[in-house]
C-alpha positions as CSV (number, residue, x, y, z in Angstrom):
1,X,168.5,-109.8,-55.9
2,X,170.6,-111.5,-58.3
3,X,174.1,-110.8,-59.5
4,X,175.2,-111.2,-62.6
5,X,178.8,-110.1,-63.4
6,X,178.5,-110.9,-67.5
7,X,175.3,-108.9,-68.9
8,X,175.4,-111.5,-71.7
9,X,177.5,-115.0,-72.2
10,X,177.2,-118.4,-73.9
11,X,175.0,-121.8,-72.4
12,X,178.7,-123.7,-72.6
13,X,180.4,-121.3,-70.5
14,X,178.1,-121.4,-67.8
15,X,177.6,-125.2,-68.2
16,X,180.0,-126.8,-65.7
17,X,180.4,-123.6,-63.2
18,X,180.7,-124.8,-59.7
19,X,177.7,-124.0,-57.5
20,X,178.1,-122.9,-54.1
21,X,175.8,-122.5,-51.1
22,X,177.9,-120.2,-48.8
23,X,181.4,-121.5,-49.4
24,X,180.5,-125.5,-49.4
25,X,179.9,-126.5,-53.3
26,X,177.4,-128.8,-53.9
27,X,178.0,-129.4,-57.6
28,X,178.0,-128.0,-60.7
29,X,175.6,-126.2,-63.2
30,X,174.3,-128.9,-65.7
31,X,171.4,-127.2,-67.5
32,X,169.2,-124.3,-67.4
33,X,165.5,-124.8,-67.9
34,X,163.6,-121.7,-69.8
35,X,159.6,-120.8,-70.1
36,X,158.7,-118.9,-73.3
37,X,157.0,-116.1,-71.8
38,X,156.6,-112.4,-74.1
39,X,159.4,-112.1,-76.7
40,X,162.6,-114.3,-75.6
41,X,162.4,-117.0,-73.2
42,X,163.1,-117.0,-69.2
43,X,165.3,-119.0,-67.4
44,X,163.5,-120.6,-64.4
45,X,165.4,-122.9,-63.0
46,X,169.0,-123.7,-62.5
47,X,169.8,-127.5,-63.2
48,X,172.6,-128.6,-60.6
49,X,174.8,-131.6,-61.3
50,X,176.0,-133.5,-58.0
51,X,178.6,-136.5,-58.0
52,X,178.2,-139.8,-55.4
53,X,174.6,-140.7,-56.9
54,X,173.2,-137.5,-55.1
55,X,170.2,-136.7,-57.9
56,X,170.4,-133.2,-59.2
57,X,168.6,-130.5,-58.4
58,X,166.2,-128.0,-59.7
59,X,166.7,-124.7,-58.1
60,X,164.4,-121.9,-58.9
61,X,165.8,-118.8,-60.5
62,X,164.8,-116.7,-57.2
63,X,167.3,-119.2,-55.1
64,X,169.9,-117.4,-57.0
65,X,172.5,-115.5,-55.4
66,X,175.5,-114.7,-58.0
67,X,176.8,-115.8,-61.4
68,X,180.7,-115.0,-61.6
69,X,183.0,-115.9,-64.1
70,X,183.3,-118.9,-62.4
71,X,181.2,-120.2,-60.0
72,X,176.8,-119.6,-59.1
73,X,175.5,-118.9,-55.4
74,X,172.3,-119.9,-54.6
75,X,170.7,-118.2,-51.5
76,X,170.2,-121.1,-49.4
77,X,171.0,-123.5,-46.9
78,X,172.4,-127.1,-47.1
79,X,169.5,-128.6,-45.0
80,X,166.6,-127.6,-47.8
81,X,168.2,-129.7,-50.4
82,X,166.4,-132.3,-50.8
83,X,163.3,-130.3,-51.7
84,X,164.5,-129.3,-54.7
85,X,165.9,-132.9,-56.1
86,X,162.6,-132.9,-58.4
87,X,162.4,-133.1,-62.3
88,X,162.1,-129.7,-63.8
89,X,158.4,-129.3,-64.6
90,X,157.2,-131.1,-67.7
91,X,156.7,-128.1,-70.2
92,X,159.9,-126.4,-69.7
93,X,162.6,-126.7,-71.8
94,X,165.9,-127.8,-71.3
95,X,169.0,-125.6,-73.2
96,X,171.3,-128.3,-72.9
97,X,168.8,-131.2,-73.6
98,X,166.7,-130.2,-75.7
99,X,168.5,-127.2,-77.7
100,X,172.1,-128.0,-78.0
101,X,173.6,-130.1,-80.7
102,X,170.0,-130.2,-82.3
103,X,169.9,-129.9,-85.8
104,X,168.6,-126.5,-87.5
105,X,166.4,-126.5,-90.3
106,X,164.9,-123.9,-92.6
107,X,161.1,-123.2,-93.5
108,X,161.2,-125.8,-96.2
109,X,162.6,-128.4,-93.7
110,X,166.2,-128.0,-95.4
111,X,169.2,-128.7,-93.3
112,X,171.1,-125.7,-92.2
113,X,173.2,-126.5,-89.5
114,X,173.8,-127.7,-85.5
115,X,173.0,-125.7,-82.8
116,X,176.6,-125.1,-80.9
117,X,175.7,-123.1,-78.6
118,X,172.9,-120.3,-77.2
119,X,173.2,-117.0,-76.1
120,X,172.0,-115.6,-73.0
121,X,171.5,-112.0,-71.8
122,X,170.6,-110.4,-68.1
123,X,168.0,-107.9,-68.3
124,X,165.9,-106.4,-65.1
125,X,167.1,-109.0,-62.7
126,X,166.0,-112.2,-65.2
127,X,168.0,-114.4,-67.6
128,X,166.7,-114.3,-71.1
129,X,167.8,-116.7,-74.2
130,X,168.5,-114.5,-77.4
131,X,169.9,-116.5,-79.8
132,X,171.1,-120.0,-81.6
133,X,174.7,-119.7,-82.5
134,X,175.9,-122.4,-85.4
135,X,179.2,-120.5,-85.7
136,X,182.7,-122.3,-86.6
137,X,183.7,-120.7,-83.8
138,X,181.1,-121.4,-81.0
139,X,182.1,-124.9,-82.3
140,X,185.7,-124.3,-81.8
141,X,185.7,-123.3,-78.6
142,X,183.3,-125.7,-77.1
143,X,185.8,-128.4,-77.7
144,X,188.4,-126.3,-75.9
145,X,189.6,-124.9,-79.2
146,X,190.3,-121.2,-78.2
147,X,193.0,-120.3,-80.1
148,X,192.2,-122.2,-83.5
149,X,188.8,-120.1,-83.2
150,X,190.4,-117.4,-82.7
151,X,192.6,-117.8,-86.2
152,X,190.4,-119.5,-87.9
153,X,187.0,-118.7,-87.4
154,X,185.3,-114.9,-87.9
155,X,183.2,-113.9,-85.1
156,X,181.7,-111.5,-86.6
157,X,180.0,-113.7,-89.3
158,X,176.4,-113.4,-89.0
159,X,176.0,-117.8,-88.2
160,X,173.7,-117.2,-85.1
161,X,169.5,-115.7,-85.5
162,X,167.6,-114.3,-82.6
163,X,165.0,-116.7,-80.6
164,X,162.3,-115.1,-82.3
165,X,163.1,-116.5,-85.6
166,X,162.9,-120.0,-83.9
167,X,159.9,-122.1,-83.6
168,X,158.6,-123.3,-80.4
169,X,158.9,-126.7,-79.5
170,X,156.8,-129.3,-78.5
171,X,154.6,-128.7,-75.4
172,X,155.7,-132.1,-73.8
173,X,159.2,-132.6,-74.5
174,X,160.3,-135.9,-72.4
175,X,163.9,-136.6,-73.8
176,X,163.1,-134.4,-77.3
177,X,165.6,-135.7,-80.0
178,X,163.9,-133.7,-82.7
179,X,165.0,-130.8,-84.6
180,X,165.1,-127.1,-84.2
181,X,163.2,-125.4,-86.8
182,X,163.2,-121.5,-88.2
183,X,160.5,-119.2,-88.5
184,X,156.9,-120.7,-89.9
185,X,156.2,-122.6,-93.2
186,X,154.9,-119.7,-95.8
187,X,151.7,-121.7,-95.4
188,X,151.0,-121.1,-92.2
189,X,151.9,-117.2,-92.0
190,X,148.6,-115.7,-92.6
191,X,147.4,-117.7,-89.4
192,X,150.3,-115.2,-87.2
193,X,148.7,-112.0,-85.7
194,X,150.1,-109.2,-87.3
195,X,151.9,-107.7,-83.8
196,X,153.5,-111.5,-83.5
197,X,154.7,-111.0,-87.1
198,X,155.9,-107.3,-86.2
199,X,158.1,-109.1,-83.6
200,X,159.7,-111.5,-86.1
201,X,160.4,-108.6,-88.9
202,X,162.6,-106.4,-86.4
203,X,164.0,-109.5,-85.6
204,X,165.2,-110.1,-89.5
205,X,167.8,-109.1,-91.4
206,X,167.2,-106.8,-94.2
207,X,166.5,-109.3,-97.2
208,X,165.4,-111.6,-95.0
209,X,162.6,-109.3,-93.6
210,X,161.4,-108.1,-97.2
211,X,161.5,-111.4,-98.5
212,X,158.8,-112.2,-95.4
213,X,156.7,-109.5,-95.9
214,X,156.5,-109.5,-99.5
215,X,155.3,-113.1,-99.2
216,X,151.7,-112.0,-97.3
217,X,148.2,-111.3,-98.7
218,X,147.9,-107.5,-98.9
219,X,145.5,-107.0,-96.4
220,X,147.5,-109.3,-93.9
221,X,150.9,-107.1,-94.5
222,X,149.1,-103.8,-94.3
223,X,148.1,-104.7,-90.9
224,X,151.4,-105.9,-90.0
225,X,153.2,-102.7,-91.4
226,X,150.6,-100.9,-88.8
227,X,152.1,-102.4,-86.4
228,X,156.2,-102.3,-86.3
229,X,158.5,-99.8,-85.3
230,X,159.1,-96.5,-87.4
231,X,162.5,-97.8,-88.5
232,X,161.3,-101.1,-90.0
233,X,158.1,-99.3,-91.2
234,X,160.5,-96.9,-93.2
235,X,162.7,-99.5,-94.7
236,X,159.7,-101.6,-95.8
237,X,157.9,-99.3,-97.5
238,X,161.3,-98.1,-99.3
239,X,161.9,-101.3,-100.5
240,X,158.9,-102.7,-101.7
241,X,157.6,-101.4,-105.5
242,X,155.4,-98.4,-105.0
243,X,152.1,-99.5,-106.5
244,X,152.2,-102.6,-103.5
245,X,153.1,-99.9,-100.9
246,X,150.3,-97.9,-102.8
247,X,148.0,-101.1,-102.5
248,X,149.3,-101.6,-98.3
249,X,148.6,-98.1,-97.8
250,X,144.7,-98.2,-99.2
251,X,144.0,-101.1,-96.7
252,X,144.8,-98.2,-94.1
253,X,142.1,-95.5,-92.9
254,X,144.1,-92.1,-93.5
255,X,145.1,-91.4,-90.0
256,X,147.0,-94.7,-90.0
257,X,148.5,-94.1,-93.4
258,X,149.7,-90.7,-92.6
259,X,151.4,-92.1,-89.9
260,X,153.5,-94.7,-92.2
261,X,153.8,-92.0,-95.7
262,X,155.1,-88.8,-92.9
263,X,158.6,-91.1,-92.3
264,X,159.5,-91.0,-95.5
265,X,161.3,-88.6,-97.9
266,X,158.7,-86.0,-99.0
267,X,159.0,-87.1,-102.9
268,X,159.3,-90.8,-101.9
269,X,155.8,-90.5,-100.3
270,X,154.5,-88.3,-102.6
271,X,154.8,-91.1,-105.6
272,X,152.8,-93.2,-103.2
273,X,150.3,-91.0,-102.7
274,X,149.5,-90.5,-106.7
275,X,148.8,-94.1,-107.1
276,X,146.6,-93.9,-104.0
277,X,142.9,-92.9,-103.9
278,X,142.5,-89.3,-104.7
279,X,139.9,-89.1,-101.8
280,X,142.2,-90.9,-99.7
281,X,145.1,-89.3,-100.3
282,X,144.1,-85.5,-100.2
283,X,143.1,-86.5,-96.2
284,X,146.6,-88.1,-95.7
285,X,148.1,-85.2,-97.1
286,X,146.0,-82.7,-94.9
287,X,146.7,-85.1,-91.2
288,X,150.8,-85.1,-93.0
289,X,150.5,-81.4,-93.1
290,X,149.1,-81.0,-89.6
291,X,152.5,-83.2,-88.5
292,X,154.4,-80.0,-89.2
293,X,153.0,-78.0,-86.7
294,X,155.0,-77.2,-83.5
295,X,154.2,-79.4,-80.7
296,X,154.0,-76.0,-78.8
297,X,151.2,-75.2,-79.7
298,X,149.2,-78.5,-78.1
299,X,151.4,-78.7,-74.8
300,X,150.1,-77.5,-71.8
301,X,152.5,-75.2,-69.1
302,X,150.2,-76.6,-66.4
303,X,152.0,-79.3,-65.1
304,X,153.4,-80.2,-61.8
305,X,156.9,-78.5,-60.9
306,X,158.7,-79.6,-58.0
307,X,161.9,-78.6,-55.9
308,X,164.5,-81.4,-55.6
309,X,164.4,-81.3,-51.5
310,X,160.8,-81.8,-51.2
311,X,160.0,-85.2,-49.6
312,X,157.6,-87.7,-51.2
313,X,155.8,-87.9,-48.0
314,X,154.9,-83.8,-48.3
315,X,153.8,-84.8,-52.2
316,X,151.6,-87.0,-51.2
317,X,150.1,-85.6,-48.1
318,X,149.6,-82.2,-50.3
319,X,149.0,-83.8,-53.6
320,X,145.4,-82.8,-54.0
321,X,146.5,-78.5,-53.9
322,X,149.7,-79.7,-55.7
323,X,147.8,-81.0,-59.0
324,X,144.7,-78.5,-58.3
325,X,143.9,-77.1,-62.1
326,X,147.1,-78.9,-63.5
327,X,146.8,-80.6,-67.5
328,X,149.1,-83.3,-66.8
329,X,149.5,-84.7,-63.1
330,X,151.2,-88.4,-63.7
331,X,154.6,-87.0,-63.1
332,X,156.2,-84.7,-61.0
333,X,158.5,-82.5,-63.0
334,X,162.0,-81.5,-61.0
335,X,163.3,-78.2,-61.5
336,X,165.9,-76.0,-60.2
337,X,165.3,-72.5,-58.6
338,X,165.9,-70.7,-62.5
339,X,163.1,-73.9,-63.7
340,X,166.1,-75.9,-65.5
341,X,164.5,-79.5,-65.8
342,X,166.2,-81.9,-63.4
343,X,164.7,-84.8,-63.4
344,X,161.2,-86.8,-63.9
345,X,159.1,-88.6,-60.7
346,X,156.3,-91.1,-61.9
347,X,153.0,-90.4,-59.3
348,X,153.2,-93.9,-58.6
349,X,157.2,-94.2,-57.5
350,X,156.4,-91.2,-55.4
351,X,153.7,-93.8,-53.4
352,X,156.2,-96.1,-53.2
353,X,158.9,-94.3,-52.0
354,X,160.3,-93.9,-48.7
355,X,158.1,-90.7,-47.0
356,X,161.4,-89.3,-46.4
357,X,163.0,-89.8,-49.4
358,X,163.2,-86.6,-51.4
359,X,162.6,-86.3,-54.9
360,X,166.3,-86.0,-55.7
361,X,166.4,-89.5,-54.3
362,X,163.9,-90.9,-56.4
363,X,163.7,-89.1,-59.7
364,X,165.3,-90.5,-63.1
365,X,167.8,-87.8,-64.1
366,X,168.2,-88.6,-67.8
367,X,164.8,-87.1,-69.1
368,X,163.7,-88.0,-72.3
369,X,161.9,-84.3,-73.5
370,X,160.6,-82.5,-76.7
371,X,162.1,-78.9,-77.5
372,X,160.0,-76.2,-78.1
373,X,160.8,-76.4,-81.9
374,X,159.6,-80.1,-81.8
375,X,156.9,-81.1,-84.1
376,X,153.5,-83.0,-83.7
377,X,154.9,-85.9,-85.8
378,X,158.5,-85.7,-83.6
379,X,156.1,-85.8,-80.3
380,X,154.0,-88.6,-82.1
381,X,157.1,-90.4,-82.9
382,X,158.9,-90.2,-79.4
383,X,155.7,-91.3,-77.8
384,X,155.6,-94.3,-80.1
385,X,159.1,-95.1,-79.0
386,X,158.8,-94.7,-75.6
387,X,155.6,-95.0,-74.6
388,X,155.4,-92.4,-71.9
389,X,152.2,-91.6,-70.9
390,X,153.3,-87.6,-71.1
391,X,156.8,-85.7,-72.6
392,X,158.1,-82.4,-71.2
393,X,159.1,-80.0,-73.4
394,X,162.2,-77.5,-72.9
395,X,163.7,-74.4,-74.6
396,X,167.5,-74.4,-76.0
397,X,168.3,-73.9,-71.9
398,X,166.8,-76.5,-71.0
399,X,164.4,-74.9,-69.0
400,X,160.8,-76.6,-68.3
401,X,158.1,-74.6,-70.6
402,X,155.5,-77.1,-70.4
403,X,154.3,-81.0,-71.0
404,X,152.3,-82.3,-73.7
405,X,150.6,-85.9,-73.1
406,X,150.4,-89.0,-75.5
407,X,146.0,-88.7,-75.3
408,X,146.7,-85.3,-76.6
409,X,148.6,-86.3,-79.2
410,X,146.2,-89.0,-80.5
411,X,143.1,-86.6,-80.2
412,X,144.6,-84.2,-82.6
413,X,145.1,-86.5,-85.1
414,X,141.9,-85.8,-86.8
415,X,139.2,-88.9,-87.0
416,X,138.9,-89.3,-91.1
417,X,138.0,-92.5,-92.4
């Protein structure tokens, strides 16, 4: 597995790092080459310079042992060099090539300014890109600058937008000397899925986001509200005039709009609701209502409770008398002799595990639970968040009363349309 000493740094100061193979260097890092794969890109490959006409290399993101401050170790051996003195593959793209020093232009093809650098971040063992930086300070300190930046330039001025907000490129790049260009032409947003746009609002700034959404067809942006996170959902519908929130929220079946109207202040979504369909809006209210109830009520105490000594080999050899007559049985709850919640198993680490590996080995430790005064909208909200396929709740000392799973949850939301 990978080290990486940094959890986030710049393309210009890992460009130039010597590379190592044990303690011989064979060059130096010249370019990192990325696939766009789910939200921000993935570094693949690991571009490596050499001197005396040796042709550079293209060493696979696996082959790579460490990234210091200073230096990258690849986990391999001198003789296997020459199988990797290939071209990166044709549809990748190249930071330094193809991203750096490019130009950056806005929807309407307006000159903004030059890329000067891209930010990278490690997360679960890969390399991601996160943003273009067109800072007076990235620039600063690419030309060795350190201290002018420092004085002159404000890093914290927002000159830098997430990946997201950046168009992809061409599919075959060769030597691309085009420019990089933001977001989509307003033309060509209806055409986005509405869970692609989702991505690119929580990407956006405040103005910047409401200025996007307001600019969709109604039926386009109710769709899209459906789908973003609670947070974004809330300021939306806050900032937007109420009869176009009113007009969002009649594209919605009641079940969905109840979900949107019960994050915001009661009187806030109560003017929504009076310029909605009476019909309509005397179901929301009833599902809103139902929110309020304790979550309680809905979990289940039969659930699977577990000592931390017990060995994941003894789980799975008893597991069939373990979950016999149990409500939720995709995790193994871990409790203490008084039933103080421990920790959490997942069914499926426990198969992976070790057979003598205990539970205390294995379990995660920081539990994300409901209390027992924790409402059906609180439940539905954490299981949004989170996605857990169960939550366990606890009382005020933090001892395991029960479990409530996300099917549950969604089949008490009464079915009105």
């Amino acid at each position: 597995m990978v080290t990486v000493l940094a959890q986030e740094f710049y393309l210009s100061e890992i460009l130039g790092r010597r590379v190592f193979i044990g303690t011989e260097k064979i060059g130096r890092v010249g370019d990192l080459a990325i696939v766009e794969t789910g939200k921000l890109p993935e570094v693949t490959h690991v571009i490596v310079s050499r001197s005396f006409g040796y042709p550079a290399l293209t060493v696979p993101w696996d082959q790579v042992l460490l990234i210091s401050n200073n230096e990258v170790a690849l986990d391999l051996t001198i003789d296997v060099l020459p199988r990797y003195e290939t071209a990166p593959p044709p549809h990748q793209v190249l930071l330094r090539d193809h991203i750096l020093d490019k130009k950056i232009l806005d929807m309407d093809d307006h000159e903004v300014e030059v890329v000067y650098d891209v930010k990278i971040v490690f997360q679960h063992g890969k390399l991601h890109v996160a943003e273009v930086d067109y800072s007076r300070y990235r620039a600063l300190r690419r030309l060795g600058f350190n201290k002018l930046a420092n004085m002159l330039a404000d890093r914290n001025k927002d000159d830098r937008v997430s990946w997201l907000y950046v168009q992809p490129l061409p599919e075959k790049l060769g030597a691309f000397a085009g420019s990089i260009k933001l977001t989509v032409p307003k033309a060509g947003l209806s055409e986005i899925h509405p869970v692609d746009l989702a991505d690119i609002l929580e990407e956006l700034e405040g103005d910047q986001r409401v200025a996007l959404f307001n600019s969709l067809e109604a039926e386009h942006a109710s769709d899209t509200l459906e789908e973003v996170e609670p947070r974004v959902q809330r300021e939306l519908v806050r900032a937007i005039e109420k009869e176009r929130a009113a007009q969002l929220i009649n594209e919605m079946t009641p079940a969905q709009a109840a979900d949107i109207l019960a994050i915001l202040p009661r009187d806030e979504a109560a003017e929504i609701l009076k310029r909605i369909d009476q019909d309509i809006s005397s179901k929301v209210e009833h599902i809103i209502a139902e929110h309020d109830e304790q979550i309680l009520n809905y979990g289940s105490a039969e659930i699977i409770k577990l000592p931390p000594t017990i060995a994941a080999g003894e789980v799975l050899s008893r597991f069939r008398e373990i979950a016999r007559d149990k409500d939720v049985v995709m995790y193994a709850y871990v409790v203490d002799p008084a039933g103080v919640l421990m920790g959490v198993v997942d069914i499926r680490e426990i198969v992976r595990a070790d057979t003598g590996q205990t539970l205390a080995d294995i379990m995660t430790e920081h539990v994300i639970s409901l209390s027992n005064k924790s409402t059906l909208r609180e439940a539905a909200a954490m299981f949004a968040r989170y996605d857990f396929r169960a939550l366990p709740i606890t009382d005020d000392d933090d001892i395991l009363v029960g479990a409530v799973s996300s099917r549950d949850v969604r089949s008490l939301r009464p079915r009105l349309s």
